[in-house]
ZAMARGU-4260 file (C-alpha; in steps of 0.2 Angstrom, whole numbers, plus 5000, padded with zeros to 4 digits):
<rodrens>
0) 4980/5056/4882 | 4971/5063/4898 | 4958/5050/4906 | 4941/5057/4900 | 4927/5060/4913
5) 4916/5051/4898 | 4904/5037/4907 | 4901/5039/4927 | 4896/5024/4937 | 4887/5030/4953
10) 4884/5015/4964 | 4869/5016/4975 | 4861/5004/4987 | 4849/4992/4981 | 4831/4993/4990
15) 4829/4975/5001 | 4821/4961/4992 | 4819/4945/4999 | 4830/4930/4990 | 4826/4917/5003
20) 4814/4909/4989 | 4826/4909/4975 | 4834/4892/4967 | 4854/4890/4970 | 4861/4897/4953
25) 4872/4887/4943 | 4892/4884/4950 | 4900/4900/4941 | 4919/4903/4938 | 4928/4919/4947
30) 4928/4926/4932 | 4909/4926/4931 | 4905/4931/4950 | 4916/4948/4945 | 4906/4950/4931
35) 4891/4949/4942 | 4896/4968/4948 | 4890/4976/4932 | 4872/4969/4936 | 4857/4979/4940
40) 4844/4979/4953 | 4842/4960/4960 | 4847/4949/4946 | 4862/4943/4952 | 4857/4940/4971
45) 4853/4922/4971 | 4870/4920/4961 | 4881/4932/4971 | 4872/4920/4986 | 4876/4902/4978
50) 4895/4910/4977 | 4896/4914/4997 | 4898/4892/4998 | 4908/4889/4981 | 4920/4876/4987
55) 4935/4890/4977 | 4940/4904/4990 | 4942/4913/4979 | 4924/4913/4972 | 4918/4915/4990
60) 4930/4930/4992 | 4924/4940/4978 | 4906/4936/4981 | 4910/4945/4997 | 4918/4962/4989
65) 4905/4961/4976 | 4888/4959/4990 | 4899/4976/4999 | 4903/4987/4987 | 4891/4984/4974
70) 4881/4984/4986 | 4869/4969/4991 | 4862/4975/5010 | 4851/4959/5009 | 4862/4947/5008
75) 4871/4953/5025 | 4863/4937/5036 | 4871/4926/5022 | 4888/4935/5023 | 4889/4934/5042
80) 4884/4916/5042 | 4899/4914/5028 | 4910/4923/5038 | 4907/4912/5054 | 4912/4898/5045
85) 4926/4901/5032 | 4943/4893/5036 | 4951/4901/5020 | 4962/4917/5025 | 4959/4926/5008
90) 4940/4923/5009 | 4940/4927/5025 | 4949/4944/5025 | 4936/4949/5010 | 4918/4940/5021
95) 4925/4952/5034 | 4928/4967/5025 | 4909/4965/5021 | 4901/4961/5036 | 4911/4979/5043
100) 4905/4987/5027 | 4889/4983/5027 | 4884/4980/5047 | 4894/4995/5051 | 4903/4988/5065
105) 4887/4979/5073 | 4894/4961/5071 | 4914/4965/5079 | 4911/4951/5092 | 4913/4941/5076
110) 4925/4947/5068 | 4937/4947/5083 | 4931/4927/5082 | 4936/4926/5066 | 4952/4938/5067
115) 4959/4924/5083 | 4957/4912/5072 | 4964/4915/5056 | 4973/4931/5063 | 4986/4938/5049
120) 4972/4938/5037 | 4961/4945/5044 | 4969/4957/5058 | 4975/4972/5045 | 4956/4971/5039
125) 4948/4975/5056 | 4963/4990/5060 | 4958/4998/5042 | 4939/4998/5046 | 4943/5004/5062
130) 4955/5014/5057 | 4944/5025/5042 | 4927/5025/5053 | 4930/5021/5072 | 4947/5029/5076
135) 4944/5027/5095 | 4940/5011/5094 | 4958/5006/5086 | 4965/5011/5099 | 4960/4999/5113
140) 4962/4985/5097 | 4980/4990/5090 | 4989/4976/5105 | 4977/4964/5100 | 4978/4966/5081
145) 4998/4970/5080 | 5001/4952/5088 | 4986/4943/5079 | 4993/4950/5064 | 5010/4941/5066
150) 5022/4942/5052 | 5009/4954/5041 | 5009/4968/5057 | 5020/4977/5047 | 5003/4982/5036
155) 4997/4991/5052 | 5012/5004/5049 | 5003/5011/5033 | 4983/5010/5041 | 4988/5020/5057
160) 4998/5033/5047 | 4979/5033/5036 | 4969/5034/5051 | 4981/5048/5058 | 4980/5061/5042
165) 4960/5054/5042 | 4957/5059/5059 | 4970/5074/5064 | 4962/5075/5081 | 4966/5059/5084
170) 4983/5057/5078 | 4994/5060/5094 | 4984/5045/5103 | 4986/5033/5087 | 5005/5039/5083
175) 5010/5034/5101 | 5000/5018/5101 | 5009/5013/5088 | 5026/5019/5095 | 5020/5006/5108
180) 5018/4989/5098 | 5027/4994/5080 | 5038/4978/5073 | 5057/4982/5071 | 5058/4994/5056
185) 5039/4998/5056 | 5039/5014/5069 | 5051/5026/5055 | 5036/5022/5040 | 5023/5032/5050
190) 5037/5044/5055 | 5042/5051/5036 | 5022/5048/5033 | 5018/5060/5046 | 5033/5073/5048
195) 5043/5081/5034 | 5051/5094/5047 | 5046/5113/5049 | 5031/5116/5056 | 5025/5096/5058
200) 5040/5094/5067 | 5037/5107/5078 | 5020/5103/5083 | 5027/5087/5086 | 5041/5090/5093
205) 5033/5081/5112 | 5032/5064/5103 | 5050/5065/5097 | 5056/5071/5113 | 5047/5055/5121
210) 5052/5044/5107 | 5070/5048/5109 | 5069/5045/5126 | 5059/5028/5126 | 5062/5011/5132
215) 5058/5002/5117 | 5077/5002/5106 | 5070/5001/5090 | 5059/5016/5092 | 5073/5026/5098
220) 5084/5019/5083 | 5072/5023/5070 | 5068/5042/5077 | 5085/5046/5077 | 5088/5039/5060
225) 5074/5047/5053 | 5079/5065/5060 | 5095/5060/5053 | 5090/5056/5034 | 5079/5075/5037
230) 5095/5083/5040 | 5105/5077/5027 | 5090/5084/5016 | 5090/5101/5022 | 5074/5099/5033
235) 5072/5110/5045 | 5072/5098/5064 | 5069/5108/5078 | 5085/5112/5092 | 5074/5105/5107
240) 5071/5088/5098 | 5090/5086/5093 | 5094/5090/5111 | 5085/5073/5116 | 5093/5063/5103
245) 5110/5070/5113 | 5121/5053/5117 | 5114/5043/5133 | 5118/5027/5142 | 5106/5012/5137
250) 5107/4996/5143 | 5103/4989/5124 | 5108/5000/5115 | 5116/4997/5096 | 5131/5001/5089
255) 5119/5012/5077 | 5110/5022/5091 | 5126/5026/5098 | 5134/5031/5080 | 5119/5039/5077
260) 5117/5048/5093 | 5136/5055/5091 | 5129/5062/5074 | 5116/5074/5082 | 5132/5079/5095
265) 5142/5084/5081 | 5127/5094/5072 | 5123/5103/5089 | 5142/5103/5093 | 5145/5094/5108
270) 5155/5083/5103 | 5170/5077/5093 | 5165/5062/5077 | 5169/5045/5084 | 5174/5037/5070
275) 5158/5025/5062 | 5166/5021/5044 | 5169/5004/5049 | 5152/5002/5056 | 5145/5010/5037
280) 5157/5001/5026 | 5149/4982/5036 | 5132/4989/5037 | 5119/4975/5030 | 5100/4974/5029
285) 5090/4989/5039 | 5109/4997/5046 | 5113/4996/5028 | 5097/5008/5023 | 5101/5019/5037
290) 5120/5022/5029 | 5110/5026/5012 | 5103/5042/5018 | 5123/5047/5025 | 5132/5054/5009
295) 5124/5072/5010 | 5125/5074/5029 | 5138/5088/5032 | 5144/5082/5049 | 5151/5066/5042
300) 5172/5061/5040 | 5178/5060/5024 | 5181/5042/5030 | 5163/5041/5034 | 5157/5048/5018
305) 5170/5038/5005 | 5161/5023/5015 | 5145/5026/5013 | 5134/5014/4999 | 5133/5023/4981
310) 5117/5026/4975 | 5112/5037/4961 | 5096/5038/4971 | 5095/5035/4987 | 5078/5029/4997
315) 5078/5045/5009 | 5077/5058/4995 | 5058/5051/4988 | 5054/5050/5005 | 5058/5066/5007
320) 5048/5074/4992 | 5034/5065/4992 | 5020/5071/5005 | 5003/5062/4999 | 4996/5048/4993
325) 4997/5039/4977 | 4987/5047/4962 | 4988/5030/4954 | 4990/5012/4955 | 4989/4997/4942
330) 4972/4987/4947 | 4974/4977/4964 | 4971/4960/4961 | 4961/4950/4976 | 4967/4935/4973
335) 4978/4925/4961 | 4969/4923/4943 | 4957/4935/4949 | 4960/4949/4932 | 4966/4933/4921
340) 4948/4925/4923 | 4938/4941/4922 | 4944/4948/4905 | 4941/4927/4899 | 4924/4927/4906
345) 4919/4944/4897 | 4929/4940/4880 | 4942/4954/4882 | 4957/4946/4873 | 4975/4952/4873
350) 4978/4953/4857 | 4984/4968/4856 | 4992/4980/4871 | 4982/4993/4877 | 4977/5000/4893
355) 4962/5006/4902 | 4960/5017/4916 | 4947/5023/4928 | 4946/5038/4942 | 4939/5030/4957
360) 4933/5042/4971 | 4930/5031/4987 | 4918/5031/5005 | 4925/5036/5018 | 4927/5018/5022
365) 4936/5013/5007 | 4923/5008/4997 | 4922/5013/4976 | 4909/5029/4977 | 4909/5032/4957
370) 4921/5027/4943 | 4925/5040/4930 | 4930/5031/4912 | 4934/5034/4896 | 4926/5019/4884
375) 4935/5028/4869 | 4946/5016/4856 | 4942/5000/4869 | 4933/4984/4864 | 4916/4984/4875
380) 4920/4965/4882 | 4935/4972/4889 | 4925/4989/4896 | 4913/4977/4903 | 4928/4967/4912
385) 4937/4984/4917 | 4920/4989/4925 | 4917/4974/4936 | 4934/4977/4943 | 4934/4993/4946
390) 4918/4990/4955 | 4930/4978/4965 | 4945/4990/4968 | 4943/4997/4986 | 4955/5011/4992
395) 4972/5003/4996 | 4974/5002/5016 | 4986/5015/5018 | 4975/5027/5007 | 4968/5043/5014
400) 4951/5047/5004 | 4950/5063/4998 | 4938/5071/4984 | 4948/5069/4971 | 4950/5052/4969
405) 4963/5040/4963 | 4966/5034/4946 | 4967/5015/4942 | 4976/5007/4929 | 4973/4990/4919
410) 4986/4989/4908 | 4978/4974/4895 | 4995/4966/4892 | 5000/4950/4894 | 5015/4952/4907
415) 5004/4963/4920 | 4990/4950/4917 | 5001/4934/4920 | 5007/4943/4934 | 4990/4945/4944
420) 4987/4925/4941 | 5004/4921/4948 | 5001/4912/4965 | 5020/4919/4972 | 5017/4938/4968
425) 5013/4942/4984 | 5005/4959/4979 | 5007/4966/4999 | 5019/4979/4999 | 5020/4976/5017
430) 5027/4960/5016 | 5041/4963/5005 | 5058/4969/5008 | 5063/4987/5003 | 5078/4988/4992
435) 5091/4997/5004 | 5089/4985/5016 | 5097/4973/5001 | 5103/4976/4983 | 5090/4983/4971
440) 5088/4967/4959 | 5093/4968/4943 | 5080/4971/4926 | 5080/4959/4916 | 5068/4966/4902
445) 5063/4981/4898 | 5049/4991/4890 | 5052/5010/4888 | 5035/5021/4890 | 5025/5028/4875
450) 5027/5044/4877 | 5009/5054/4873 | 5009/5065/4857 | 4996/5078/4867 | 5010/5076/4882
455) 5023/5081/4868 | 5011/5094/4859 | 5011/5103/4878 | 5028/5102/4881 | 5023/5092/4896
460) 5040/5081/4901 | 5047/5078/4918 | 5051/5062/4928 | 5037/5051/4938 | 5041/5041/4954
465) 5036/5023/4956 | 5035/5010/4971 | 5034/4993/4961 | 5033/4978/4970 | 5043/4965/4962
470) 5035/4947/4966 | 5045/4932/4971 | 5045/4927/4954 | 5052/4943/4948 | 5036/4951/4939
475) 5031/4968/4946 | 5015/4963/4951 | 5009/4980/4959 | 5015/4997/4954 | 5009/5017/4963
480) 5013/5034/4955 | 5021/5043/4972 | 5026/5058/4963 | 5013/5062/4949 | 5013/5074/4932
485) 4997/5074/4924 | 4995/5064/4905 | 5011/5055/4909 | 5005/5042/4925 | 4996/5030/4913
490) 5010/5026/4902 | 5023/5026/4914 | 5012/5013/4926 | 5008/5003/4908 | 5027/5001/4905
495) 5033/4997/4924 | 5021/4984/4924 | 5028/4977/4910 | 5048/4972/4916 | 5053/4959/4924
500) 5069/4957/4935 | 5080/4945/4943 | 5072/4935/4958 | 5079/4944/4973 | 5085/4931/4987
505) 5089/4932/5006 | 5099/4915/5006 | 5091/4903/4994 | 5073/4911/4997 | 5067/4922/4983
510) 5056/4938/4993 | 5045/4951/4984 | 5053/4968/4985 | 5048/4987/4984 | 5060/4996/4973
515) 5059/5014/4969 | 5059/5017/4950 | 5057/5032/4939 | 5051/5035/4922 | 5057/5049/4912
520) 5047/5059/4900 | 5060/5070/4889 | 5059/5082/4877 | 5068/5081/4861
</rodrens>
């Protein structure tokens, strides 16, 4: 069933009114604070203000997205005093995401304090801000936040690619700042955001020039893989760009740049394949996702090819397809128990599975602008609950806002629910390790996709693309649409979200993972 445009919330800024008078409310759970979003006018302030020094994080940290979006310009002064204080990286990340919301910058002194102190928390929040509404300013900022960001920089891959497609005139400066300071295996995720070959490629073809030439080895690495995993799609990279990625003599350079530099030789012929099928058959973690995207390149041995990994799907061909930015995602959950709590607090039980879905069109900052959703065949305690977290569900950091908006998913079951309270589903996609790099993990349950009788009626069938993120614990505990066909994202988000795998492990630590899955819808 296509999500009806039925009931549009617009949310507006409240006029001032001062709260300095009113009592502290009563201590209220994180359930109840979300809930406190569908309030109008001023009758939740002197809650929403009481919540700002809950001694739960969590409470403090949805008080915060709550006095942003909502939003509650009068309680600023309190938030900025919260923020000054706050020890808690999840609070703190969410106080500063308000105080840039709603100061517009005014208070950055402060929030480079805070982003020192408690720096992976907080660092990808100011680079997003920055990133969506003062390009210029990221700049100057991208050395300080990459190494204050620590072992979450890798986030700042997805934000500079945003602020890149937000801000085309800017894009050359932020693309070779980041080619200055991206962590090992971050530079190639804004590289197949950005270029898909053709005409990007030739408009870019300086950067790649530059990049192929430069001093950092993992740059140069990633640039020649990524023209690489192009040409074994049948993208079109320019003759002046391949030229550069010719071999060269580097004092550190990898047995993969070399192999990989050989391959370019061979495609411009200029000189004979030095064998690299031992080198592919060994290849493990990042090598091993480079060897992935081999099997279609023409110039490779037959020893080369029968080495290289099977897949029936490798990474390089979505990246290759898809150019945009998801049309929908399952609800973010800001912290652990966050969803769980909500639905309790409004009375929305899970007695039955159902799903509920919104279109949110965002700011330009990020924040919700309206919410388009169908109350049709839903319980109102759990439209009530689905509102309030809506209200919540700011555009992912890698996002580019655009007028069409982005459709978010609430799948009321009780797998995708458990999973948002889980304290080890690390819902970062940035954090987790791509499969490619290691063995996709194996599933473990299943649940096929309700296939929509008005889908069926239309003859609508195809297949949909999904990045899942599969938490430590083996839930997938956050799920995009990167390749979209209308009346079908909703129940093929509902049903990802409802597997389970086998934990994946790098020795005996179980990691979160980003696999690619695909749905299909077929007609009989």
């Amino acid at each position: 069933m296509p999500l009806a445009l039925a009931l549009a919330l617009r949310l507006v800024p409240a006029s001032a009114q001062d709260v300095s008078h009113v009592a502290p409310a009563a201590k209220r759970s994180v359930g109840d604070v979300v809930l406190l979003g569908n309030a109008s006018g001023h009758t939740a302030d002197a809650d929403l203000k009481a919540a700002l020094v809950d001694t739960d994080p969590r409470v403090r940290a949805v008080a915060a997205r709550t006095i942003a979006v909502v939003p509650h310009g009068e309680l600023y002064r309190d938030l900025v005093g919260a923020l000054a204080r706050e020890q808690d990286g999840v609070a703190a990340a969410e106080l500063t995401r308000a105080v840039l919301y709603l100061g517009s910058g005014g208070d950055m002194p402060l929030v480079l304090i805070v982003a020192k102190r408690l720096g992976p928390a907080v660092a990808p929040v100011v680079a997003e801000w920055t990133g969506r509404v003062q390009p210029a300013q990221l700049l100057p900022l991208l050395p300080e936040l990459t190494t204050l960001a620590g072992t979450r920089a890798g986030r700042l891959s997805g934000i500079v690619a945003m602020a890149a497609v937000t801000h085309a005139d800017q894009q050359d400066a932020l693309v070779r700042a980041w080619m200055a300071q991206a962590p090992r295996g971050q530079w190639i995720v804004v590289l197949r955001s950005l270029y898909r070959g053709g005409d990007e490629m030739k408009r870019a073809a300086p950067l790649f020039k530059d990049a192929l030439q430069s001093s950092r080895q993992t740059v140069r690495e990633e640039t020649l893989w990524y023209l690489i995993a192009l040409l074994a799609t049948r993208r079109d990279v320019p003759k002046e760009v391949l030229e550069a990625g010719l071999p060269r003599e580097e004092r550190d350079q990898t047995e993969w740049e070399t192999f990989g530099r050989n391959l370019i030789a061979r495609r411009l012929k200029k000189a004979p394949p030095a064998d690299g099928s031992e080198l592919i058959k060994n290849a493990t973690g990042r090598d091993r996702f480079y060897a992935f995207g081999l099997r279609d390149l023409p110039q490779l041995t037959a020893a080369e090819r029968a080495a290289t990994p099977e897949s029936s799907r490798p990474p390089w061909e979505v990246f290759a397809d898809w150019h945009g930015t998801p049309s929908a995602r399952t609800m973010p959950a800001i912290a652990p128990g966050v969803i769980a709590e909500t639905l309790s607090s409004a009375g929305c039980t899970l007695d039955a599975p159902r799903t509920v879905a919104a279109l949110v069109a965002f700011t330009p900052d990020g924040r919700p602008r309206t919410i388009t959703r169908d109350p049709r065949a839903q319980p109102p305690s759990c439209l009530d609950a689905f509102t309030a977290l809506s209200r919540l569900a700011v555009a992912d950091a890698d996002y580019v806002v655009g007028e069409a908006g982005q459709t978010v998913v609430l799948p009321l079951t009780q797998a995708f629910v458990a999973c948002s309270s889980d304290a080890d589903a690390d819902r970062s996609s940035a954090s987790a390790v791509r499969v490619g790099e290691i063995i996709a993990p194996r599933k473990i349950h299943d649940v096929p996709p309700i296939y929509p009788a008005e889908a069926q009626s239309k003859g609508i069938q195809g297949v949909i693309v999904i990045d899942a993120t599969i938490s430590r614990t083996g839930c997938v505990s956050d799920a995009r649409v990167t390749r979209s066909i209308p009346y079908l994202d909703i129940p093929a988000l509902t049903a990802v979200s409802q597997w389970m795998f086998e934990p994946t492990r790098i020795g005996d630590q179980p990691v979160p993972t980003i696999m690619t899955v695909t749905v299909n819808f077929q007609l009989r």
